[in-house]
Each structure stands twice: as structure tokens, then as C-alpha cells.
C-alpha positions as CSV (number, residue, x, y, z in Angstrom):
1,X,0.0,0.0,0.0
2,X,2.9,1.9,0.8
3,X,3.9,2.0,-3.2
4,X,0.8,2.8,-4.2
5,X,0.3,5.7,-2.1
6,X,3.9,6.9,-3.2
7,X,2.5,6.3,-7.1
8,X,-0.6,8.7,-6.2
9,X,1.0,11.3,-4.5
10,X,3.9,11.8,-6.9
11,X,1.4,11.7,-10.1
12,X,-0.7,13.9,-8.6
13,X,2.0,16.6,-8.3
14,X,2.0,19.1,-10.9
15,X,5.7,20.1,-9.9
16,X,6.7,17.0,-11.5
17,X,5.4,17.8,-15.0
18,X,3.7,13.8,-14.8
19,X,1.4,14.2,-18.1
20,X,-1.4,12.2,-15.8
21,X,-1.3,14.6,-13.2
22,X,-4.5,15.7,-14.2
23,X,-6.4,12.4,-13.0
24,X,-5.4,12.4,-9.8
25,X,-5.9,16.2,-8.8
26,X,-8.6,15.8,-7.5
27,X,-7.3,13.5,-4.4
28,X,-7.4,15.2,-1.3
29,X,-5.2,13.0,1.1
30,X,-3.7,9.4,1.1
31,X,-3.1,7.1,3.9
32,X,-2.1,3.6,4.8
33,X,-3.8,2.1,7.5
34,X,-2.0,-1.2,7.3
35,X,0.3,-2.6,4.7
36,X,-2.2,-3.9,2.4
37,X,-4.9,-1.1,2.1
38,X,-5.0,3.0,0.8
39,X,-7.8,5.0,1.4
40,X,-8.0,8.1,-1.0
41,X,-9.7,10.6,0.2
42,X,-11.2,13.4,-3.0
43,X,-11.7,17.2,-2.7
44,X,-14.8,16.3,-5.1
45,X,-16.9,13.4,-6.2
46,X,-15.1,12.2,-9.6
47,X,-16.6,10.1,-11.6
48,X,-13.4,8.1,-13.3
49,X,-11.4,8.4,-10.4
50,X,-11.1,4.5,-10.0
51,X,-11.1,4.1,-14.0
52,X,-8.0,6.4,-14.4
53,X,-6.0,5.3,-11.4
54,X,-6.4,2.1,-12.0
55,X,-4.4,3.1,-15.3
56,X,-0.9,4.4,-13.5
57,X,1.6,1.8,-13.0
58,X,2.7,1.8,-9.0
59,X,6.5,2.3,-8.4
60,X,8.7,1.0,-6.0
61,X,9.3,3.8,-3.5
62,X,12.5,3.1,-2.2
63,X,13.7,2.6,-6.0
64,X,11.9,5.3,-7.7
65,X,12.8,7.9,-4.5
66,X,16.5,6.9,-4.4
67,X,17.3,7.3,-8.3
68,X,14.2,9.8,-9.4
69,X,12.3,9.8,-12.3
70,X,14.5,10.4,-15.3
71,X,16.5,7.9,-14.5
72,X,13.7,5.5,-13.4
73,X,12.7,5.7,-16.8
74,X,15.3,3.6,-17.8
75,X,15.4,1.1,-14.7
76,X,11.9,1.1,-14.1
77,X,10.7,-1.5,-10.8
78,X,6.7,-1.8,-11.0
79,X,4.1,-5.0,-10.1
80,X,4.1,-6.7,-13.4
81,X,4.7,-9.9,-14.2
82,X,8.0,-9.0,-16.1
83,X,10.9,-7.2,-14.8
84,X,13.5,-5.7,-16.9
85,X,16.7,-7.6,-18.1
86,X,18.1,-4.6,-20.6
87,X,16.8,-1.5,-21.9
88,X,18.9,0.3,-25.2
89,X,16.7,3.4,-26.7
90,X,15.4,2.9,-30.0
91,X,17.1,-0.7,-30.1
92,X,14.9,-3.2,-27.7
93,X,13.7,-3.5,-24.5
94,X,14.0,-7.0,-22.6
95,X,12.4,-8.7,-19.9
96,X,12.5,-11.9,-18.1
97,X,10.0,-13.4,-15.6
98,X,9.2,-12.3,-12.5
99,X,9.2,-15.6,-10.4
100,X,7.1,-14.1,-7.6
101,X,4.5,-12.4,-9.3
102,X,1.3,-11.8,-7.2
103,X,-0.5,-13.8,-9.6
104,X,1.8,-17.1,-10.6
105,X,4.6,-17.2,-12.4
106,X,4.2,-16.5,-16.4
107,X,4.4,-18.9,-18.6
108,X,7.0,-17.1,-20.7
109,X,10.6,-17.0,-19.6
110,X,10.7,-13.6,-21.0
111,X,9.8,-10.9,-23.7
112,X,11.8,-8.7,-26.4
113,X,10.5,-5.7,-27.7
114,X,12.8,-4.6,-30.5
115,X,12.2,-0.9,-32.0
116,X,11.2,-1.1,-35.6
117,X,10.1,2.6,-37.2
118,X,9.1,0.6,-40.6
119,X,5.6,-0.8,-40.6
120,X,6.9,-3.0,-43.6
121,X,10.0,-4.3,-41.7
122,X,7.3,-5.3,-38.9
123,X,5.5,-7.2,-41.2
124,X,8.1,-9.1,-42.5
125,X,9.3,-9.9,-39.5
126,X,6.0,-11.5,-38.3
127,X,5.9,-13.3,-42.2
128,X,8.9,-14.7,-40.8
129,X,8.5,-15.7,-37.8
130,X,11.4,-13.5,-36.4
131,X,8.9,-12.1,-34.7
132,X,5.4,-13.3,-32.8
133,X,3.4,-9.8,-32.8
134,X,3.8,-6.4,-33.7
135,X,2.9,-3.5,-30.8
136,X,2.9,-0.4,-33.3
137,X,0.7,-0.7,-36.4
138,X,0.7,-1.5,-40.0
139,X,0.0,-0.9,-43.2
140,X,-3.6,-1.3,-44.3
141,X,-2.5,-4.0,-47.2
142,X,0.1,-6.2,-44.8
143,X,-2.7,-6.0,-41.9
144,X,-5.6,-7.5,-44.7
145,X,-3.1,-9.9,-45.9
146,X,-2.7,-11.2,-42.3
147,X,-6.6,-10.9,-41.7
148,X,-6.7,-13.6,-44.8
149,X,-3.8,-15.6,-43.5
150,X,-5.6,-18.4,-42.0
151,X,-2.0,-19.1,-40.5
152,X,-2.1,-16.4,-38.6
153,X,-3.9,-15.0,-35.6
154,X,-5.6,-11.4,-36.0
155,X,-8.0,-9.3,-33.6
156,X,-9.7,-6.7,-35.1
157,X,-11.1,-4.2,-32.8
158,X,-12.6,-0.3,-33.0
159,X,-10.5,2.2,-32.1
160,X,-10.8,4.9,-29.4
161,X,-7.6,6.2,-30.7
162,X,-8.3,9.6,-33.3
163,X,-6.1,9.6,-36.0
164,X,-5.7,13.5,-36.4
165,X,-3.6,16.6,-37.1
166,X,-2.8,18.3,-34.0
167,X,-2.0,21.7,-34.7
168,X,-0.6,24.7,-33.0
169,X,-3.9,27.3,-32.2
170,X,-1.9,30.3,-31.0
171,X,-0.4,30.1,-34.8
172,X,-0.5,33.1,-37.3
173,X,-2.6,30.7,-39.4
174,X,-3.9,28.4,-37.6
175,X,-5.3,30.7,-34.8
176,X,-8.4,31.7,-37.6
177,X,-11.5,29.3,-36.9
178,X,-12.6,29.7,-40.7
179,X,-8.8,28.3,-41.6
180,X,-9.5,25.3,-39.5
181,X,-13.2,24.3,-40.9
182,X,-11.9,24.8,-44.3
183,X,-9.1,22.6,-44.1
184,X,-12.3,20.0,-42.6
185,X,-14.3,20.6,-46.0
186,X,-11.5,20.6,-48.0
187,X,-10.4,17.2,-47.3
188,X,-12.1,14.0,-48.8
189,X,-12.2,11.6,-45.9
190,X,-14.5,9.7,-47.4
191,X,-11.2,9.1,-49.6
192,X,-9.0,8.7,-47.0
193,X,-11.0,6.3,-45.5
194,X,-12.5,4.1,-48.3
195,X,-9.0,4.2,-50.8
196,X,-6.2,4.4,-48.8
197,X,-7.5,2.4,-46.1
198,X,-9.7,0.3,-47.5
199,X,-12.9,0.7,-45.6
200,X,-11.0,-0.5,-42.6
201,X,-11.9,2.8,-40.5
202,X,-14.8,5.4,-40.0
203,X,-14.9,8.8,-40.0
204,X,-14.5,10.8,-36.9
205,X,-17.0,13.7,-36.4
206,X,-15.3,14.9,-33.1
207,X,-12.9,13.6,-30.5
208,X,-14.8,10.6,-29.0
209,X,-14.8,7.4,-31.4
210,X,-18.8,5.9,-32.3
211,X,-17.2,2.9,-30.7
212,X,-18.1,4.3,-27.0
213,X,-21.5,4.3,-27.7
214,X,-22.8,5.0,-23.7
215,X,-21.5,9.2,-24.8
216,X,-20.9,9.3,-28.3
217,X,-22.7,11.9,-29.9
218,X,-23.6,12.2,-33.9
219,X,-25.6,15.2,-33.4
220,X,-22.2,17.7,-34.4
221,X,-21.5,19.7,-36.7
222,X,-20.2,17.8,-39.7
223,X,-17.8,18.5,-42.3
224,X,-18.5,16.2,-45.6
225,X,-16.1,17.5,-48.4
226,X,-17.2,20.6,-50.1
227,X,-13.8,22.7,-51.7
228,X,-16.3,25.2,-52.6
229,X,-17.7,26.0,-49.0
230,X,-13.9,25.9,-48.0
231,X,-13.1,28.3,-50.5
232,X,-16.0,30.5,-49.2
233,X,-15.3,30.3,-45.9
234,X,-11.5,31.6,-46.8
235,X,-12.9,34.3,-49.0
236,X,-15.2,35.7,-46.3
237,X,-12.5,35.4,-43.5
238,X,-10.6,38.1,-46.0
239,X,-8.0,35.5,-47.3
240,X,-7.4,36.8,-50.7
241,X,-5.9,34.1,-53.5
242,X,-2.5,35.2,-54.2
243,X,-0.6,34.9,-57.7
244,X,1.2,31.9,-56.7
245,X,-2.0,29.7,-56.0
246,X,-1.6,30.6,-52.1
247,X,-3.7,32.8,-49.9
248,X,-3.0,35.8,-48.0
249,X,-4.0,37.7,-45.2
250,X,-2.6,40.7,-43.7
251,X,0.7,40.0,-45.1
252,X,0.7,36.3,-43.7
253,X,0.8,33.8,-46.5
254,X,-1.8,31.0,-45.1
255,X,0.9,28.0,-44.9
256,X,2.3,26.3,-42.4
257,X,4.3,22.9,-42.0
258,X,3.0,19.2,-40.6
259,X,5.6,17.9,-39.2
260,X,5.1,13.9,-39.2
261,X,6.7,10.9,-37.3
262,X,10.0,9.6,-39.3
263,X,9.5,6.7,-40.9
264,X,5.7,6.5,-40.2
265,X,4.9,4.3,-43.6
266,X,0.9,3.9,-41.8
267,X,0.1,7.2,-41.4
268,X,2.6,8.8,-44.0
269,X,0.8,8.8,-47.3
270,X,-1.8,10.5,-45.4
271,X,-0.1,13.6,-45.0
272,X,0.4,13.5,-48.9
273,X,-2.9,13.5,-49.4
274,X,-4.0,16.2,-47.0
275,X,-1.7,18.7,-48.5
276,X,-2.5,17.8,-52.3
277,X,-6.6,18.6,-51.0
278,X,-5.7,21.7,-49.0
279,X,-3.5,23.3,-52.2
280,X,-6.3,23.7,-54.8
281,X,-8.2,26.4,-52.1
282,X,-5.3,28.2,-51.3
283,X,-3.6,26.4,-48.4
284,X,0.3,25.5,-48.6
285,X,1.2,22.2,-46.2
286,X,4.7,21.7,-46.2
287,X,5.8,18.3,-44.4
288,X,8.7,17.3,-42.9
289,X,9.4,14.6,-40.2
290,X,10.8,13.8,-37.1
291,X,10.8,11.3,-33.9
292,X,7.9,11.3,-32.0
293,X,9.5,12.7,-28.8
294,X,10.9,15.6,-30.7
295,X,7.6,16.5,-32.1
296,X,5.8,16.6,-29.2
297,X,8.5,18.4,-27.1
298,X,7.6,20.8,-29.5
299,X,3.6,20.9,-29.7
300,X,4.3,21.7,-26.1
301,X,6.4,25.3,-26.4
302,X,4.2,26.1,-29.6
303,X,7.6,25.6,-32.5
304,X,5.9,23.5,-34.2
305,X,2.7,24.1,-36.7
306,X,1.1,20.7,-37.3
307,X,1.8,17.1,-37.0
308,X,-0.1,13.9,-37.7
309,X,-0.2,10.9,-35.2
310,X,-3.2,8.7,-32.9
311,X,-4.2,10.1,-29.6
312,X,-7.2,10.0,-27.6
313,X,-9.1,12.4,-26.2
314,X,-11.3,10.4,-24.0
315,X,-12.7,6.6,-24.3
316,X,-10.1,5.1,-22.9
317,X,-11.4,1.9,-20.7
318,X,-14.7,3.4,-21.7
319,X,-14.1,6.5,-20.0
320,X,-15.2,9.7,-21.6
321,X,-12.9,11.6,-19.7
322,X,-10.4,14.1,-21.6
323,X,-9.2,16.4,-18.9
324,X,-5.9,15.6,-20.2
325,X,-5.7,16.2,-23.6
326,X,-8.2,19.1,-23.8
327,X,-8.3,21.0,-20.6
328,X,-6.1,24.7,-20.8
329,X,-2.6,24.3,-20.1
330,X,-2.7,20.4,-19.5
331,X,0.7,18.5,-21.2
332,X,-0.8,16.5,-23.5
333,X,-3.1,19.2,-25.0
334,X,-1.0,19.1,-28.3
335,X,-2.5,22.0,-30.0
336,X,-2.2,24.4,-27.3
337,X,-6.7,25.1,-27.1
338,X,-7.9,27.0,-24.6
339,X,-11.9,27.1,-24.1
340,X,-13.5,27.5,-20.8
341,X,-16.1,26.5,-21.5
342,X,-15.2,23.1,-22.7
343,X,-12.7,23.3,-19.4
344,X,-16.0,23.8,-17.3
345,X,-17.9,20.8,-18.9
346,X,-14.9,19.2,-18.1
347,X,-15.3,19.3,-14.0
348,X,-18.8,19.7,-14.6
349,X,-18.3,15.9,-16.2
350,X,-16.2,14.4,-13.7
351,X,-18.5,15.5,-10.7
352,X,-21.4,14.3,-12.7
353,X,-22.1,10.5,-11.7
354,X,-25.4,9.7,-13.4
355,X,-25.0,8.2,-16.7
356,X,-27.7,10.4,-18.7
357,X,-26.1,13.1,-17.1
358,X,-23.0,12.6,-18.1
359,X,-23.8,11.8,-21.4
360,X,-25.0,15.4,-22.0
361,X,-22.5,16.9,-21.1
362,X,-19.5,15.1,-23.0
363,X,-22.1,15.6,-25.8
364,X,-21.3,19.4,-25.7
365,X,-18.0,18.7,-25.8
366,X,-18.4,17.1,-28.7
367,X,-20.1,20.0,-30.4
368,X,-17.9,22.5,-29.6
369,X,-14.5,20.2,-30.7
370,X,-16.7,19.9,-34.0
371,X,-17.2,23.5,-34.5
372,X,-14.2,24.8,-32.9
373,X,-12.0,22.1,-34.6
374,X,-8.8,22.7,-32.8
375,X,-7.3,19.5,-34.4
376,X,-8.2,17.7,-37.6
377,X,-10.1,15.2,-36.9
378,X,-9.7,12.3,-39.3
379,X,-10.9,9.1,-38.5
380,X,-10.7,6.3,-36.1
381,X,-9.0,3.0,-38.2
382,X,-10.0,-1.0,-36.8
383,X,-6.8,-1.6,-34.9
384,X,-5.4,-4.9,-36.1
385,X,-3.3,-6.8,-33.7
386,X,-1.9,-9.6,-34.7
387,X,0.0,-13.0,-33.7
388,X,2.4,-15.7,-34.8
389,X,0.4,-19.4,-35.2
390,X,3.0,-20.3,-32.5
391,X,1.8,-17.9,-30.0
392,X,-0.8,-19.7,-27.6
393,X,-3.1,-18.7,-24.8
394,X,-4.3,-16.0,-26.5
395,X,-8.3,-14.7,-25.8
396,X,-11.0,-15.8,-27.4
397,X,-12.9,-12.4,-28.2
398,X,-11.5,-9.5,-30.1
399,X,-9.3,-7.1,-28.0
400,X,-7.8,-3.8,-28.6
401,X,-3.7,-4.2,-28.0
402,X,-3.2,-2.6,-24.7
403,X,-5.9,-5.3,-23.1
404,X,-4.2,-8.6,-25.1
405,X,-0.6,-7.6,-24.0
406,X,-1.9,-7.1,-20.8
407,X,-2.6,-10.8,-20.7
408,X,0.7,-11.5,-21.4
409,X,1.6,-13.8,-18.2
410,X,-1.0,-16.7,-19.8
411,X,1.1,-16.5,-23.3
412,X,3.1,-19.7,-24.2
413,X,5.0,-20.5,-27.5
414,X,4.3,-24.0,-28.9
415,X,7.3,-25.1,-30.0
């Protein structure tokens, strides 16, 4: 208990920048009665209080206190049923068993995680057999051609994951409200999703996926591709064509640069295509790339315009909760929006217990993301996780990937 309440209270602490900070503010005090039991006391009610902190992993105090938190990040000491052997960024992670795991022993003497940025090396590697899974996803065609390998094992779930373009709104450009809906109409998703991923996603209207149907709400605002009304809405917010087939306004040309993850062969092409529909009404894309961690480093101090990546923005575990990602000032609010009253629904929604009433109010969240549209919101794609014939103990319903890999200790490899 003693770990756990060490977990909370350093989470909770905005002083050390934790990006889940946010779901544990509103804890009052922690104690430990006895060794085995916390009781959290709340400043508030809050509804997914026991849904998001039952998603931090508990530390070891005496390990994570004695080294802190940089370094723990690359000797981490938690409860799962794996403890680390190695760790080499961007090369692999390795981990053996833990023999006295609470729940038994795994049946795996160990897992490798080996860092692979192309989604086409991935695949071969599970064609293979050098590898048994693949965490990070992959291209629509090598994911249907392991859907219709009878060989193989594949789980096809819905995401809650948006696939989007998070951009900067204190931006020159990207600060206009009529920039941001145009670039909505002026982008065939309907394309996107039917061509270049082969039906094998749906449209997103906002930032919660159909798939959690208990708050989803289709009642938005919605953006079905029209170049005209984009150009209209341009025209009217006084961006005036230039000769060069880009808009102007007030001496700022209207472009800007997405900056996308290197080597990102799923989500790549997309970008492409985004900047080939926003050209013909007078918007200039230019894309570049970069790692992950440098892109987001900085989304977060506003130096960069525009990138393309998953993220969700509540529905995780079911929760509607997005405090995180879309309150003002939070870490992971990667476009830098700030709307009170959005961050208002947003308490309003966590001290709000009945479901109808919950339901409403995430609902006008979802209106104003759809108007407001401070990130492009694409689609949400069926994530496809997939497994080596060899690979045993695996569920018998369709799981997303976080849940299946959480099952990990009942793996075993038929040899």
C-alpha cells in the first residue's frame, strides 16, 4: 500500500510535470492504514477516479525515491509480471519473468521488444517468424493480408484512438476558426478512409470514437467535403488568393508545415494527401518529419505548426474523460486550445455520476471540438493486432492491444 500511495501522490504533483497529473488532482489525502490497504480521500466526487488510477503503474518507493524519475525511466521496478533484463533506446527492450509475481509465475521466460520505425520491416518480420506480434501498427495492405492468412492469428477491434492533425492554435494561421473548418471541407475523408485504407476505418465527427457508444454523440457539426464552402469560408475570413495559388491575409501567407513521425509508412501517405486537397483552395502544407519525442516536445512550447499521429481524447477503458488532452494548459493538449467553456464541462463531467447526465455533457464537448475544430479530426481506423500461429493462450474475443498484451503472463510459445 505503501507504493501505491507513493505512485498517487507523486502523479498527482504538478511540480513534477507527470502528463497524468491531471487524473489524480482531485485526491485530497492518502493514507495507509495497514500494509495492504489506501484509502483516497477526494476534494470532489469524480466520476473516473477509479477508472483512471487504475491506469498508473505503481513504483517501487524506495527505488523510484532513491534514483528519481529520469533515471527511473530507464530502470523502471513496478508490479508486473515481467521485470526488466536490458533496456537500449530505439534498439529493444528485454524482460524476463518475475518468479514471484502476485498472480503465478508467467508462462513465458521472457519478452523482447525490439524498436522497428518501418511498418513494412514489422510485417516481414512476423511473415517470418522473427517475430510473434507487432505492438505499433501497419500498413492497411500487410494488416488485410494477415486478416486472410488463415495461418495467422488477427484481432480486429474499433479504435478509441483519433487519428488527427494536431496543430498549434496560437499560430498566425492556424489561430483563424474559418482556416481550421476549411481545411475540414477541403479534405475528402471519405477518400482517405474508403482508398487508402480500404474501408477498414470510420470517419470521426469529433474527439470521441462511435465505438463508446454510452457518450458518443452524432448530433455535431459535420464537415462532408465541399472545396467550394472551404473556399467560401477563406474568401469571407478576407483571405485573398495570391498569384502563386496561395492565400494571403494581412501580409501572412496561409501556410504552415506538418511535421510527421520519421519513418511513419501507416500514417505517412496521409499527410500527402491532406496537402494535395488543401493546395487547390489556397492552403500551402509543407511536411517534414521527425521522432515522436521531438515532435511533441515541441507541440508543447508552440515551435511546431502541425503534425499527424493517434491520440485519444477520451474513451479510454470506456471513460469519456479528456481532462488531459483538452483542458487549458494540461501536457498533453498538443494543439495548445484553450476554451473554458469546454474546461467547465470538463469538472462539470467528472462530478457528474449519473450516466444520462454525463452523457450530455460530453455531448457538448463534442459539439464544440466539431465547430471549434482545434485538431483535424480524421478518423478512427479498426486496430489490427496480430499474432504468430506459434503464440498460444491467447483470448477468445477481439481485444484492442493494450488489453491482449496485458494478458501476457497466460502466453506460451508452442514449439
Amino acid at each position: 500500500a505503501a507504493d501505491v500511495k507513493y505512485t498517487f501522490d507523486f502523479r498527482r504533483d504538478p511540480a513534477n510535470a507527470a502528463v497524468i497529473a491531471n487524473n489524480f488532482a482531485a485526491i485530497a489525502t492518502t493514507e495507509t492504514p495497514d500494509d495492504y490497504t489506501l484509502v483516497v480521500t477526494l476534494t470532489q466526487t469524480n466520476a473516473a477516479f477509479l477508472t483512471q488510477a487504475g491506469q498508473a503503474g505503481i513504483v517501487s518507493e524506495s527505488h523510484h525515491s532513491a534514483i528519481g524519475e529520469d533515471d527511473y525511466k530507464a530502470s523502471p521496478n513496478g508490479l508486473g509480471p515481467f521485470k526488466l533484463v536490458e533496456w537500449r533506446a530505439a534498439e529493444f527492450t528485454e524482460c524476463e519473468a518475475f518468479e514471484d509475481y502476485w498472480a503465478g509465475r508467467p508462462h513465458l521466460d521472457g519478452i523482447r521488444e525490439n524498436i522497428v520505425p518501418e511498418a513494412s520491416v514489422r510485417a516481414i518480420a512476423l511473415e517470418t517468424g522473427e517475430a510473434d506480434t507487432s505492438v505499433w501498427a501497419l500498413v492497411t495492405e500487410d494488416n488485410v493480408a494477415f486478416r486472410d492468412n488463415p495461418d495467422f492469428t488477427t484481432f480486429i477491434t474499433s479504435s478509441v484512438s483519433l487519428n488527427h492533425f494536431p496543430m498549434n492554435n496560437n499560430h498566425p494561421v492556424l489561430s483563424d476558426k474559418a482556416v481550421r473548418q476549411a481545411m475540414m471541407y477541403a479534405i475528402d475523408r471519405d477518400d482517405i478512409v474508403d482508398n487508402l485504407w480500404q474501408g477498414l476505418a470510420v470517419k470521426a465527427t469529433a474527439n470521441l470514437s462511435p465505438a463508446i457508444t454510452a457518450y458518443y454523440n452524432p448530433d455535431v457539426k459535420l464537415y462532408d467535403y465541399n472545396p467550394e464552402t472551404a473556399e467560401q469560408l477563406l474568401d469571407e475570413a478576407g483571405w485573398v488568393m495570391g498569384d502563386d495559388g496561395v492565400r494571403e491575409k494581412d501580409g501572412e501567407r496561409c501556410a504552415f508545415t506538418c511535421v510527421v513521425i520519421a519513418g511513419d509508412q501507416a500514417r505517412g501517405p496521409e499527410a500527402v494527401l491532406v496537402q494535395e486537397y488543401l493546395a487547390p483552395v489556397g492552403i500551402e502544407m509543407s511536411i517534414e518529419e521527425a521522432p515522436l519525442a521531438s515532435i511533441q516536445e515541441g507541440q508543447r512550447n508552440g515551435t511546431i505548426d502541425m503534425s499527424l499521429y493517434n491520440w485519444t481524447y477520451g474513451g479510454s477503458s470506456g471513460e469519456p474523460d479528456a481532462s488531459t488532452t483538452l483542458k487549458s494548459g494540461t501536457r498533453n493538449n498538443w494543439s495548445l486550445w484553450e476554451n473554458a467553456r469546454v474546461d467547465e464541462l470538463l469538472d462539470l463531467g467528472l462530478a457528474e455520476i449519473d450516466p444520462e447526465g454525463r452523457k450530455e455533457i460530453y455531448g457538448e464537448i463534442q459539439q464544440i471540438v466539431a465547430e471549434e475544430v482545434p485538431f483535424l479530426f480524421i478518423k478512427y481506423w479498426d486496430w489490427f493486432t496480430i499474432f504468430n500461429p506459434r503464440v498460444k493462450g491467447l483470448p477468445e474475443e477481439p481485444l484492442s492491444a493494450d488489453p491482449i498484451y496485458q494478458l501476457a503472463s497466460g502466453f506460451w510459445i508452442e514449439e
